[in-house]
N, CA, C and O atoms as a printed pandas DataFrame, in Angstrom:
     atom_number atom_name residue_name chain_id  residue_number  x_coord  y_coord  z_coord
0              1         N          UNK        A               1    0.842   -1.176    0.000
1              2        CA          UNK        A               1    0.000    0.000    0.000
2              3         C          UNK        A               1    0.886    1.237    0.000
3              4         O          UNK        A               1    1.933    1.030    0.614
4              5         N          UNK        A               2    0.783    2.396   -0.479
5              6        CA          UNK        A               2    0.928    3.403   -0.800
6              7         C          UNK        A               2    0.242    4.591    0.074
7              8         O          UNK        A               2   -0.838    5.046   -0.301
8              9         N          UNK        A               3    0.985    5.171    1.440
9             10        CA          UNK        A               3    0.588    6.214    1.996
10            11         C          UNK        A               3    1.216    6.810    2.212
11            12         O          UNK        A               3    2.327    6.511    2.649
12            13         N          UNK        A               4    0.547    8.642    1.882
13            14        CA          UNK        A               4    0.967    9.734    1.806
14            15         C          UNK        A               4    0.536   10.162    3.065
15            16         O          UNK        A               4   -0.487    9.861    3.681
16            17         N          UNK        A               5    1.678   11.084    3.432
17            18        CA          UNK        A               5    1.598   11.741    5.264
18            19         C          UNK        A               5    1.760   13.205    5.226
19            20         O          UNK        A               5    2.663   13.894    4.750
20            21         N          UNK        A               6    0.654   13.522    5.850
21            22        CA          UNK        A               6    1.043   15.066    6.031
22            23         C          UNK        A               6    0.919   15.632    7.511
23            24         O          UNK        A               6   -0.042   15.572    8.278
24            25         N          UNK        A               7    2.038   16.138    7.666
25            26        CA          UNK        A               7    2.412   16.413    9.277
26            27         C          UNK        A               7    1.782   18.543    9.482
27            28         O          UNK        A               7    2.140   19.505    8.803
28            29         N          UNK        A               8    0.971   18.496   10.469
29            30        CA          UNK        A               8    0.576   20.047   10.307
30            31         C          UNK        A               8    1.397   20.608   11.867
31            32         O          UNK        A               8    1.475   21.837   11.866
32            33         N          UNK        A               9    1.750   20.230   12.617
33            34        CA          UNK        A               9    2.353   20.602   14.360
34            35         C          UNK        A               9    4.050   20.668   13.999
35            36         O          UNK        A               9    4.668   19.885   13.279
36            37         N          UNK        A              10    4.422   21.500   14.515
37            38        CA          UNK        A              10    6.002   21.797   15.341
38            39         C          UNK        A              10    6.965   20.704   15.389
39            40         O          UNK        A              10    6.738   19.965   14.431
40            41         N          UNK        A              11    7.725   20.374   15.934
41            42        CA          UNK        A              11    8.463   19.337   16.298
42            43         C          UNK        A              11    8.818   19.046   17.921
43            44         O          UNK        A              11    9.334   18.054   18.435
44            45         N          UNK        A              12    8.417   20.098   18.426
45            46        CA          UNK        A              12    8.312   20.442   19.806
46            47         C          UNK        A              12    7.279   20.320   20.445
47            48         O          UNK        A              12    7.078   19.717   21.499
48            49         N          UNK        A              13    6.485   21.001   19.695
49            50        CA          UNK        A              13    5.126   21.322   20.978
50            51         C          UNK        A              13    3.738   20.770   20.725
51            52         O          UNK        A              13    2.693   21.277   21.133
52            53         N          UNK        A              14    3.876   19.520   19.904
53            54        CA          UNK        A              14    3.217   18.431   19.825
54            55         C          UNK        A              14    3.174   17.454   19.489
55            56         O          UNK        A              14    3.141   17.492   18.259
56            57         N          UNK        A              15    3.143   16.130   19.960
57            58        CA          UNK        A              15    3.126   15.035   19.737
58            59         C          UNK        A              15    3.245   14.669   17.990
59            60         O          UNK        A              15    4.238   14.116   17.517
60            61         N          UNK        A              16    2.247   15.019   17.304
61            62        CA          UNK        A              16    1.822   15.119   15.726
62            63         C          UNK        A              16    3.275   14.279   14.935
63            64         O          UNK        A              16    3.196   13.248   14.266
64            65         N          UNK        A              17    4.452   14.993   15.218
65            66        CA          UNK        A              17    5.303   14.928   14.414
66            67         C          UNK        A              17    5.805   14.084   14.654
67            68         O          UNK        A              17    6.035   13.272   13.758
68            69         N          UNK        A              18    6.352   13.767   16.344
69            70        CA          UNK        A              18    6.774   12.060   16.731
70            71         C          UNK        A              18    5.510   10.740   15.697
71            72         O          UNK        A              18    5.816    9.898   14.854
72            73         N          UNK        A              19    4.400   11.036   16.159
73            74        CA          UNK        A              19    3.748    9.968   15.523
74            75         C          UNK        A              19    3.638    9.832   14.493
75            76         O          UNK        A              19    3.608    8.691   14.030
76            77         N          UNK        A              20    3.517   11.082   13.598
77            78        CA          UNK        A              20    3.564   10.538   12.239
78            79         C          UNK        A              20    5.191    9.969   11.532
79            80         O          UNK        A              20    5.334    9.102   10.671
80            81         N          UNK        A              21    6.293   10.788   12.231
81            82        CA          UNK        A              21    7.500   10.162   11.937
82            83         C          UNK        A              21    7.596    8.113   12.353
83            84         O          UNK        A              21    8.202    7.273   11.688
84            85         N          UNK        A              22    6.980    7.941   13.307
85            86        CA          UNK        A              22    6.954    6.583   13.681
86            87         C          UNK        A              22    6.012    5.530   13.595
87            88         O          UNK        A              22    6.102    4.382   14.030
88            89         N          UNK        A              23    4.744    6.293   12.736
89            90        CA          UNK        A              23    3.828    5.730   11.393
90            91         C          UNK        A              23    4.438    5.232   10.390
91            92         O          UNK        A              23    4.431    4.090    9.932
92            93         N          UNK        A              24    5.207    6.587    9.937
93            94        CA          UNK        A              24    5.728    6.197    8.936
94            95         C          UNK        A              24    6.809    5.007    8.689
95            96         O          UNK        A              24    6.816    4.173    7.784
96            97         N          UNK        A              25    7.855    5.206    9.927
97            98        CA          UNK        A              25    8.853    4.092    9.697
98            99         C          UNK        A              25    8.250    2.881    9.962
99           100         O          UNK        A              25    8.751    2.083    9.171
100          101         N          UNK        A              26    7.185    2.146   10.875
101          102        CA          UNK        A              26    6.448    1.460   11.005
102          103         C          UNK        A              26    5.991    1.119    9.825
103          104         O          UNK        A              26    6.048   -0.103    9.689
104          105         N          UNK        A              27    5.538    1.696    8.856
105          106        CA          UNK        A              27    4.377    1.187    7.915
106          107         C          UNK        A              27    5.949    0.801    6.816
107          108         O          UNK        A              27    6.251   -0.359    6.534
108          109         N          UNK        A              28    6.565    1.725    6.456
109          110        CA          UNK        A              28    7.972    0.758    5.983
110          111         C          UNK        A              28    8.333   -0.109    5.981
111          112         O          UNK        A              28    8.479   -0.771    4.954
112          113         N          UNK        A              29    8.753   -0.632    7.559
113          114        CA          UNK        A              29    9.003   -1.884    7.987
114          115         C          UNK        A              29    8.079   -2.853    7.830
115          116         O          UNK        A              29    8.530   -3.966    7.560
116          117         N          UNK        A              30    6.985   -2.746    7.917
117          118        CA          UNK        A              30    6.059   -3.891    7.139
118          119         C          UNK        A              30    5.092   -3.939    6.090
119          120         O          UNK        A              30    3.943   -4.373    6.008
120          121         N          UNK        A              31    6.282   -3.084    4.917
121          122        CA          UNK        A              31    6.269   -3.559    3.043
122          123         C          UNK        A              31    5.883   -2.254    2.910
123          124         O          UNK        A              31    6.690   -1.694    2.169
124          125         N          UNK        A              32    5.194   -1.655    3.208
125          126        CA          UNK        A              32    4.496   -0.437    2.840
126          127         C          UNK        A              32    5.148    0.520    2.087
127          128         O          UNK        A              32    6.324    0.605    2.442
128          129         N          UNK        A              33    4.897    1.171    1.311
129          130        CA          UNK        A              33    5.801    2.471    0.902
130          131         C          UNK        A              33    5.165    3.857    1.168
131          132         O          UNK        A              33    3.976    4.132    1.005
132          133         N          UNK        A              34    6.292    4.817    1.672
133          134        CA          UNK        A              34    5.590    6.200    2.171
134          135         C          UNK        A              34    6.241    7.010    1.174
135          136         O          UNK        A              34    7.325    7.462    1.545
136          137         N          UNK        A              35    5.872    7.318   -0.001
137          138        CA          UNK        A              35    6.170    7.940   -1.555
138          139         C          UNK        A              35    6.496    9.565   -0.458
139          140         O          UNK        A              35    7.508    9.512    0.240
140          141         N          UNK        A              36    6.033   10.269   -0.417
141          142        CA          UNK        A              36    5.996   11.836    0.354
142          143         C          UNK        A              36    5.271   12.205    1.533
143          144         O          UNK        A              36    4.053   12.086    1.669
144          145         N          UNK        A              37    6.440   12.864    2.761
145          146        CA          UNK        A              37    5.755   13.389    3.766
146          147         C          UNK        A              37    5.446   14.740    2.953
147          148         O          UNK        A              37    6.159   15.146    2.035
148          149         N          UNK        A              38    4.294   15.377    3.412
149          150        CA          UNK        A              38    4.149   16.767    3.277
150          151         C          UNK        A              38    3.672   17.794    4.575
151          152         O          UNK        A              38    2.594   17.947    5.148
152          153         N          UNK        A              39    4.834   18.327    4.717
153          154        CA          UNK        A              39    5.277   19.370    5.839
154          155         C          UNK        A              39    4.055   20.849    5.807
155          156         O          UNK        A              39    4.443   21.803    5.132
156          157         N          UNK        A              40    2.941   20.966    6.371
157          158        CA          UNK        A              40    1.755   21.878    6.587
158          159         C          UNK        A              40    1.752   23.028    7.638
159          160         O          UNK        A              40    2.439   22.716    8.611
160          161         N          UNK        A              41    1.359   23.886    7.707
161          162        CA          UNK        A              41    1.004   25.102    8.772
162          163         C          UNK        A              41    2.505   24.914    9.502
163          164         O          UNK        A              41    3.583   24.819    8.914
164          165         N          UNK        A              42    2.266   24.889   10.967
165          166        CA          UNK        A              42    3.502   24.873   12.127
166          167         C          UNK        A              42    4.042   23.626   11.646
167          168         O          UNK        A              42    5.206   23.648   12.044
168          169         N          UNK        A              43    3.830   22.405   10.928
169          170        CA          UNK        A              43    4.640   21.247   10.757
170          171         C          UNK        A              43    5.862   21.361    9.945
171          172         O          UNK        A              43    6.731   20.498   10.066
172          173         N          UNK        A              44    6.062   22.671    8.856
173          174        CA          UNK        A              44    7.325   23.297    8.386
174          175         C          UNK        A              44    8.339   23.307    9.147
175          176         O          UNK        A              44    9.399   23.079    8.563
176          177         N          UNK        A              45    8.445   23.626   11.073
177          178        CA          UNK        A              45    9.272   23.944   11.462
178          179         C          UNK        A              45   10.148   22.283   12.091
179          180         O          UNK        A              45   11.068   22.057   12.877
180          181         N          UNK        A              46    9.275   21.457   11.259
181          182        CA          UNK        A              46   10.266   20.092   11.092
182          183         C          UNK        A              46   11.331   19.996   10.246
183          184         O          UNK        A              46   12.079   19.020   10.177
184          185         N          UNK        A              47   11.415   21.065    9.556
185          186        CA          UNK        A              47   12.501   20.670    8.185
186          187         C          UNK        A              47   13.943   21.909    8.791
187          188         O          UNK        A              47   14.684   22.187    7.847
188          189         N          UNK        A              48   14.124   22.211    9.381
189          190        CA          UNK        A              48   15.009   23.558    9.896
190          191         C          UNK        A              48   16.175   22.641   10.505
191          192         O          UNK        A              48   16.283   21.932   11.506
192          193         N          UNK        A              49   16.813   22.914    9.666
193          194        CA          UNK        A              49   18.430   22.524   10.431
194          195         C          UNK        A              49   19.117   23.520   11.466
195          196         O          UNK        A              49   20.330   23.603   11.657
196          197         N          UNK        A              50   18.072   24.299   12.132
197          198        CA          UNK        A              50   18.670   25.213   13.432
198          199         C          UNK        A              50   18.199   24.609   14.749
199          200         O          UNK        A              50   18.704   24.954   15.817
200          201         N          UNK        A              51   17.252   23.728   14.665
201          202        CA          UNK        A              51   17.023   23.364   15.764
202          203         C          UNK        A              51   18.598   22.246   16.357
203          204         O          UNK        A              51   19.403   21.509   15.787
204          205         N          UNK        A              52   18.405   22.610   17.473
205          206        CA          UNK        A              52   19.621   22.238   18.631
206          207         C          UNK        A              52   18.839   21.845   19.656
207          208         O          UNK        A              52   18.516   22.626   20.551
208          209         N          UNK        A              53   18.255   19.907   19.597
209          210        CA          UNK        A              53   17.245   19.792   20.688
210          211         C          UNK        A              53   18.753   19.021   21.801
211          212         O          UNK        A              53   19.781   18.492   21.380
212          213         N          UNK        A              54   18.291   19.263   23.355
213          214        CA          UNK        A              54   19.326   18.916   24.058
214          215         C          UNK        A              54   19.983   17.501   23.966
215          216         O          UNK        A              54   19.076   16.754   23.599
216          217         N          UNK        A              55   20.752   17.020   24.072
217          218        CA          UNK        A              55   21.590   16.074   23.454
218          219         C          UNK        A              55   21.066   14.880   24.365
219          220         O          UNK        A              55   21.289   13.733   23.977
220          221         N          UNK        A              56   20.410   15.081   25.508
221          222        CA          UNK        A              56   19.475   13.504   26.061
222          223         C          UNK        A              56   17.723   14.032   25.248
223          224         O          UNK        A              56   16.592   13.773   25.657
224          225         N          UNK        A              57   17.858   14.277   24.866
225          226        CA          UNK        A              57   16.560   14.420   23.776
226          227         C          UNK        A              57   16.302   14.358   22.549
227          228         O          UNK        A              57   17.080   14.906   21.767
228          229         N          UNK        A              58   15.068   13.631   22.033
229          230        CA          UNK        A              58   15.325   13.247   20.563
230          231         C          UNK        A              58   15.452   14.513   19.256
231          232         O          UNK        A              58   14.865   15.594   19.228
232          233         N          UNK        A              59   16.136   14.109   18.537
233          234        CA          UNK        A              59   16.178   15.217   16.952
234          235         C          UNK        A              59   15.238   14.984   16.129
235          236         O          UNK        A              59   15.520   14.504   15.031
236          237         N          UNK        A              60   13.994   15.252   16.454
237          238        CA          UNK        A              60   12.990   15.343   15.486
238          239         C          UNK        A              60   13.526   15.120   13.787
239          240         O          UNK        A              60   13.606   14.102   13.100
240          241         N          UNK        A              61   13.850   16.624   13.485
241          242        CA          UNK        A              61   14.669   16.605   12.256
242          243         C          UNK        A              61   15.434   15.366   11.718
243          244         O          UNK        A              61   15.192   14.648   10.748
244          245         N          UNK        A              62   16.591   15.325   12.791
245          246        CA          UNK        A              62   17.460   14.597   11.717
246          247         C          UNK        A              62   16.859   12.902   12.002
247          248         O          UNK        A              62   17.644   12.013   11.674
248          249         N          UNK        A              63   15.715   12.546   12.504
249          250        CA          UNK        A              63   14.880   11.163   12.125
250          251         C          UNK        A              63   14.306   11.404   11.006
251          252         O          UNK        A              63   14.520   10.485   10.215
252          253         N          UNK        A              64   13.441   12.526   10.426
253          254        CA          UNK        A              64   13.084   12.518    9.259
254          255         C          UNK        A              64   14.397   12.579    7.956
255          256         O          UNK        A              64   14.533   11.854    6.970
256          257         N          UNK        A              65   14.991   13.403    8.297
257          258        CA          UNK        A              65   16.541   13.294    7.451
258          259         C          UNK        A              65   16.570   11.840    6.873
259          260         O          UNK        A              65   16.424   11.383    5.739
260          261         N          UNK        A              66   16.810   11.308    8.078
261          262        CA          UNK        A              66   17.476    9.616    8.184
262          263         C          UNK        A              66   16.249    8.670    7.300
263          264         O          UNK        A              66   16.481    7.739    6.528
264          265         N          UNK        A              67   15.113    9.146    7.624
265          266        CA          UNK        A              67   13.766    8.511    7.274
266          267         C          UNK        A              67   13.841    8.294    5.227
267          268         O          UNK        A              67   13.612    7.445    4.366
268          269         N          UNK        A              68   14.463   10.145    5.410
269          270        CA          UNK        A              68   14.327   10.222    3.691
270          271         C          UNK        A              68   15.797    9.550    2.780
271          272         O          UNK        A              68   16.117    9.564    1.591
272          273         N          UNK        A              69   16.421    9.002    4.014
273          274        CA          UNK        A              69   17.921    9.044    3.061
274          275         C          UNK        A              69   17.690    7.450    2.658
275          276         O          UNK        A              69   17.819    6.852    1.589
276          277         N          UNK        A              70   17.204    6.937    4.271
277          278        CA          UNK        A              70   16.982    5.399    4.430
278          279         C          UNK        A              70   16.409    5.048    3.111
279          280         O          UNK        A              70   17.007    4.298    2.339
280          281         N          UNK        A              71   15.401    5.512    2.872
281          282        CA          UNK        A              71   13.938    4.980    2.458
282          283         C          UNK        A              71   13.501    6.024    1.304
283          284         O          UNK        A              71   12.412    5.698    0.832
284          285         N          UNK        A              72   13.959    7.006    0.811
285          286        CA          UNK        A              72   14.116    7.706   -0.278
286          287         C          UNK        A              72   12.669    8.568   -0.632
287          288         O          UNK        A              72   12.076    8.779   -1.690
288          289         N          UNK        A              73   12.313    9.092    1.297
289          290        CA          UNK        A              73   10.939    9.551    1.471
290          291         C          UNK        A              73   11.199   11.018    0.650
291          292         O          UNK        A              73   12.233   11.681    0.732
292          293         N          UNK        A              74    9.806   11.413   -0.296
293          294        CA          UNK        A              74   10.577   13.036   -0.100
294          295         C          UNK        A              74    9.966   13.749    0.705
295          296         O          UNK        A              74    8.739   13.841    0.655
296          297         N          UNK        A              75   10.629   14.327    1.513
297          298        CA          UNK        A              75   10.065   15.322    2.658
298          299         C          UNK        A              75    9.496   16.800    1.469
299          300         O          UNK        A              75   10.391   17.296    0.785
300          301         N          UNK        A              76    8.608   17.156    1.379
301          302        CA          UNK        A              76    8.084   18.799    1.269
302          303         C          UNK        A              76    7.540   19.601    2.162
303          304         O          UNK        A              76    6.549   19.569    2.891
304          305         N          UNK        A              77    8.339   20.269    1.962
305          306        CA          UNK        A              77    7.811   21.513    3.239
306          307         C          UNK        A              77    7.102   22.406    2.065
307          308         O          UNK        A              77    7.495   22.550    0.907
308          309         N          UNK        A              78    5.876   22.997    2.730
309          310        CA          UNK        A              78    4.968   23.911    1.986
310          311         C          UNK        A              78    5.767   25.460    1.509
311          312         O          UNK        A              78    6.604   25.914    2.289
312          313         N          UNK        A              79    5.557   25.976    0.621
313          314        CA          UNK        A              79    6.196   27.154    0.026
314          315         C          UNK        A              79    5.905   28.212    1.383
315          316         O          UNK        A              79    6.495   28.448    2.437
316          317         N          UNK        A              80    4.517   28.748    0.643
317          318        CA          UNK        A              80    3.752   29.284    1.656
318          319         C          UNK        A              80    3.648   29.754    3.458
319          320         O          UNK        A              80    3.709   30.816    4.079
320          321         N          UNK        A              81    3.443   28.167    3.845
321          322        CA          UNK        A              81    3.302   28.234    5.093
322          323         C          UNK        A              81    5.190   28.186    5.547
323          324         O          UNK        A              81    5.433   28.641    6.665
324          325         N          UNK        A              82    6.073   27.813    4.955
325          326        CA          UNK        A              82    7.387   27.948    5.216
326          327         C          UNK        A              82    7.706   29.623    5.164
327          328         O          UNK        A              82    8.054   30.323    6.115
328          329         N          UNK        A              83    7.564   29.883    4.292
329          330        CA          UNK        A              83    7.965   31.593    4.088
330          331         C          UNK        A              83    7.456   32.566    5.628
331          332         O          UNK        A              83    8.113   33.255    6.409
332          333         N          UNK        A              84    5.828   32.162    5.548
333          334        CA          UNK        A              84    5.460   32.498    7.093
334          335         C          UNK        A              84    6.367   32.705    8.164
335          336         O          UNK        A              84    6.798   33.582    8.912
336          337         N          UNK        A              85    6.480   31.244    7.839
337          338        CA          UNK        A              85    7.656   31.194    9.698
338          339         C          UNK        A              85    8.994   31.087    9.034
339          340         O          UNK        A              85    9.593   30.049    9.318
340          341         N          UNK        A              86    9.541   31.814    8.310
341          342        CA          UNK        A              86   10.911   32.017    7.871
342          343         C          UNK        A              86   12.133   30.895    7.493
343          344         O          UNK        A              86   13.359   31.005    7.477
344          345         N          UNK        A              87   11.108   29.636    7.164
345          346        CA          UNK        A              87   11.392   28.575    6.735
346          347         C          UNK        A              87   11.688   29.154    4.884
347          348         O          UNK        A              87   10.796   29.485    4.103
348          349         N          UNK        A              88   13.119   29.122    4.608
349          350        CA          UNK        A              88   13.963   29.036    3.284
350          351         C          UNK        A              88   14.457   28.167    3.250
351          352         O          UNK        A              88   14.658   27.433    4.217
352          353         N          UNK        A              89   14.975   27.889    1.578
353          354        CA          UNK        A              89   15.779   26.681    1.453
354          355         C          UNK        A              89   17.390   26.749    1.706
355          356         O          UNK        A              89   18.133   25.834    1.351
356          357         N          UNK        A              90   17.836   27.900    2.341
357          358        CA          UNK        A              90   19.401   27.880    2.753
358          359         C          UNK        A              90   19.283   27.163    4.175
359          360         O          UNK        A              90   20.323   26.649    4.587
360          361         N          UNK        A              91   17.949   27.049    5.113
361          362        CA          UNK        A              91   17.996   26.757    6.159
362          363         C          UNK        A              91   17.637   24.992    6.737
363          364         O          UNK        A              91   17.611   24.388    7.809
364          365         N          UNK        A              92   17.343   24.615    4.887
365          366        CA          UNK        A              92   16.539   23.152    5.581
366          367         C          UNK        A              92   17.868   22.489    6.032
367          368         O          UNK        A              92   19.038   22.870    6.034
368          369         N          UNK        A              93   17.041   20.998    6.533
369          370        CA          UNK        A              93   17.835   20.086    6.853
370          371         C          UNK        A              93   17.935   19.164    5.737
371          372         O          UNK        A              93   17.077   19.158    4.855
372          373         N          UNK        A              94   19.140   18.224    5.723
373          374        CA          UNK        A              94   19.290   17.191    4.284
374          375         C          UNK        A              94   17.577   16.783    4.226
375          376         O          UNK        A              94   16.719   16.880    5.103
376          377         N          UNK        A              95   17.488   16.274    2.750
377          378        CA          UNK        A              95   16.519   15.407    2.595
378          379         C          UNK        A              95   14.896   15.968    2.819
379          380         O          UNK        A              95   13.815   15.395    2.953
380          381         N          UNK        A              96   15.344   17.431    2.783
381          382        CA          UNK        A              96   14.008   18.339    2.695
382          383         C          UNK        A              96   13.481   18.885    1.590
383          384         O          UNK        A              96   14.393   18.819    0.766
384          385         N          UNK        A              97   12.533   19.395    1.075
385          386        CA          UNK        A              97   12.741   20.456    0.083
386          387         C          UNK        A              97   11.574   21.055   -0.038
387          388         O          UNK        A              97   10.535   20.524    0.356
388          389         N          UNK        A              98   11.615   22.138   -0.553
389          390        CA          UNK        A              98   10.159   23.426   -0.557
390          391         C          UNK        A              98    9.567   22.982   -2.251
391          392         O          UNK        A              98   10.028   22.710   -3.359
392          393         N          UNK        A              99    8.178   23.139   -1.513
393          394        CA          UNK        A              99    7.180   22.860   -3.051
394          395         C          UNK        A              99    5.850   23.970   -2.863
395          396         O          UNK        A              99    5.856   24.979   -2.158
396          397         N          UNK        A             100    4.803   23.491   -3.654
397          398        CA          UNK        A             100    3.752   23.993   -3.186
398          399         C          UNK        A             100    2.587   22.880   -2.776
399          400         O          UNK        A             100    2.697   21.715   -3.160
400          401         N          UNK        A             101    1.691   23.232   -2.130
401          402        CA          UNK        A             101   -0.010   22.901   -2.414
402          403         C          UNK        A             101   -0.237   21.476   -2.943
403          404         O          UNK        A             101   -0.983   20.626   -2.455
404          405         N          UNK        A             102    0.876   21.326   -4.498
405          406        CA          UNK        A             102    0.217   20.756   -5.560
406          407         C          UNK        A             102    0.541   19.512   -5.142
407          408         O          UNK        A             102   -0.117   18.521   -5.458
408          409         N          UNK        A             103    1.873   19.474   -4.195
409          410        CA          UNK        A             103    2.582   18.182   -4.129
410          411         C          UNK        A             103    1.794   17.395   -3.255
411          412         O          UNK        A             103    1.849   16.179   -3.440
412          413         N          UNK        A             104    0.980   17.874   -2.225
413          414        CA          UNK        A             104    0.163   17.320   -1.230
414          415         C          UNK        A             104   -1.221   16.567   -2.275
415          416         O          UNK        A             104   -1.925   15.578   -2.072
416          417         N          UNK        A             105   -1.182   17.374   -3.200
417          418        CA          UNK        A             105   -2.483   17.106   -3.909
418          419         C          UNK        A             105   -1.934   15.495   -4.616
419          420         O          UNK        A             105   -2.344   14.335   -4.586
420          421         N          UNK        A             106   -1.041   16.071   -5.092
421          422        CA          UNK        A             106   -0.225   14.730   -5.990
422          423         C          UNK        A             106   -0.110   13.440   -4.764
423          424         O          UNK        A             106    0.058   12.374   -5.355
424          425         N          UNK        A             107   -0.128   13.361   -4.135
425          426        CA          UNK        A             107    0.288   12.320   -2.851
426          427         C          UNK        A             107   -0.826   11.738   -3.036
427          428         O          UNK        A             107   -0.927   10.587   -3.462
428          429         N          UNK        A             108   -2.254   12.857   -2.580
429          430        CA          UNK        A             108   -3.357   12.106   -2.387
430          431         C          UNK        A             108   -4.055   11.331   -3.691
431          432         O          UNK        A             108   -4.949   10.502   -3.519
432          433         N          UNK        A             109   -3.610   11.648   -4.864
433          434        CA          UNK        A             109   -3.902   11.259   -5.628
434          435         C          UNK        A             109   -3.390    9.923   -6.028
435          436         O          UNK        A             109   -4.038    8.979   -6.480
436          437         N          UNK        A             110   -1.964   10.013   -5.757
437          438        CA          UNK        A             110   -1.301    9.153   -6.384
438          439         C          UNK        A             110   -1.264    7.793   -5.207
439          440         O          UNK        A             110   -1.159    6.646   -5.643
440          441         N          UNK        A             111   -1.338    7.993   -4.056
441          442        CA          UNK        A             111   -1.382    7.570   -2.576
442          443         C          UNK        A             111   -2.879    6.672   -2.575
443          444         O          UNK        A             111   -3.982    7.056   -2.963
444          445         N          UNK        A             112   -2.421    5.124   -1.897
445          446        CA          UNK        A             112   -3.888    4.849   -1.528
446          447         C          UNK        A             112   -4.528    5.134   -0.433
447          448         O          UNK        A             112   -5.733    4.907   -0.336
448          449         N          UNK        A             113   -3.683    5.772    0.730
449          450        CA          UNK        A             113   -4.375    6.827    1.637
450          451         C          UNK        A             113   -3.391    7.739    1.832
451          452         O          UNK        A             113   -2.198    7.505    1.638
452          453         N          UNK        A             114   -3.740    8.538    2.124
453          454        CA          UNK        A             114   -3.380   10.252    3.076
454          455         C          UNK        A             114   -3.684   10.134    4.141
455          456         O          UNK        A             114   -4.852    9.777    4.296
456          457         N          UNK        A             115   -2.961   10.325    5.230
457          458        CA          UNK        A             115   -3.106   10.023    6.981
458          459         C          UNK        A             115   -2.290   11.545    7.025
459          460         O          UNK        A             115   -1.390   12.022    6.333
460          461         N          UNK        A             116   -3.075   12.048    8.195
461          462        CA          UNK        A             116   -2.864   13.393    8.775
462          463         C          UNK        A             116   -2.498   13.425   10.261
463          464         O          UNK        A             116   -3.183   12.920   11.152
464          465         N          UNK        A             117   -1.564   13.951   10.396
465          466        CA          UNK        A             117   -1.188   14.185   11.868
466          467         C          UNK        A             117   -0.977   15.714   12.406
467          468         O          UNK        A             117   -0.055   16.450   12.055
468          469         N          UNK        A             118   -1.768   15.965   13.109
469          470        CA          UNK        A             118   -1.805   17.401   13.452
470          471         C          UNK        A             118   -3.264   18.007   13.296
471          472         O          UNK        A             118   -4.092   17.294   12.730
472          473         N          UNK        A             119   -3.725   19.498   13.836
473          474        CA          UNK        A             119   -4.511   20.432   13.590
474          475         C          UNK        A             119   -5.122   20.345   11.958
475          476         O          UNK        A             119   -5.913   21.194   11.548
């Protein structure tokens, strides 16, 4: 099966992003393929290679990094809602990249489900 993920929360200040990051590697590990996360509203500030979470605490980021290098996920972070919160492409982390709208559309289309995590 074929599911597309779109993460809409922080990497911090809600759960959203742990679970859908560990959906996703889950549904991997047994056959599944996750073609594109797509990064929504506050869920952009998953792709930022400035975050510095404390070193007994997990790196949000660089699991999705690892997620896309492993497993050849493409992470998109939204144009739009990135520009908002000052999410550019000098700032992502590996294995990120800025799109628009369309790519979320393309997932669901192309995807035999779309699972949402977040607001």
């Amino acid at each position: 099966m074929k599911i597309g993920i779109m993460v809409s929360e922080g990497p911090y200040n809600h759960q959203a992003s742990d679970t859908a990051y560990l959906f996703a590697r889950t549904a991997i590990e047994k056959g599944h393929s996750v073609p594109r996360v797509f990064f929504y509203h506050d869920g952009v500030n998953n792709s930022t290679r400035l975050t510095e979470p404390p070193q007994d605490d997990r790196n949000v980021v660089n699991r999705w990094s690892k997620l896309a290098e492993d497993h050849g996920v493409d992470l998109v972070v939204c144009v739009a809602a990135g520009l908002r919160r000052g999410i550019k492409d000098d700032i992502l982390a590996p294995g990120f990249r800025i799109s628009g709208l369309g790519q979320l559309v393309e997932a669901g289309i192309q995807c035999d489900r779309l699972v949402t995590f977040g607001d």
